[in-house]
C-alpha positions, -999 to +999 in steps of 0.1 A: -175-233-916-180-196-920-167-171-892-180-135-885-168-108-863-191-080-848-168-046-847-152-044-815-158-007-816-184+004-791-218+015-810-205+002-842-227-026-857-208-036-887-206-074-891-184-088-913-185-128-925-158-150-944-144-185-946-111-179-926-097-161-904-071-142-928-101-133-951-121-115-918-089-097-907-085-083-942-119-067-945-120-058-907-086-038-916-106-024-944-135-014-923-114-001-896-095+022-924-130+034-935-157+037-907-128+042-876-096+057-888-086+073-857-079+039-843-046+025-848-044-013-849-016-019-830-006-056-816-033-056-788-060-044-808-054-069-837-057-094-811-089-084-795-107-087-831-089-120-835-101-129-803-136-117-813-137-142-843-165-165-840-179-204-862-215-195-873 
C-alpha cells in the first residue's frame, strides 16, 4: 500500500509518496535538507513526520 506525507512545515505543500515508511523518511530528510534547512530534525520532530505518515 503506498504511504504519503504532506510537509509538516506550515505553508509548505511538498508531498512526498513511497512504499514504506523508511523510503518517506529518507526523502522527507532530503526535502527538509533542501526546501527547510534551518530546521533541525531532532527526536520530536522526526516523530511528528512519522506521525504524519498516512495509507493512500
Amino acid at each position: 500500500m503506498t504511504k504519503r506525507l504532506d510537509c509538516i512545515i506550515e505553508g509548505c505543500h511538498a508531498s512526498i509518496e513511497g512504499e514504506t515508511e523508511a523510503e518517506i523518511m529518507a526523502q522527507a530528510q532530503e526535502h527538509a535538507a533542501g526546501a527547510h534547512p534551518d530546521v533541525e530534525l531532532d527526536d520530536a520532530t522526526v516523530e511528528s513526520i512519522r506521525s504524519s505518515i498516512r495509507d493512500v
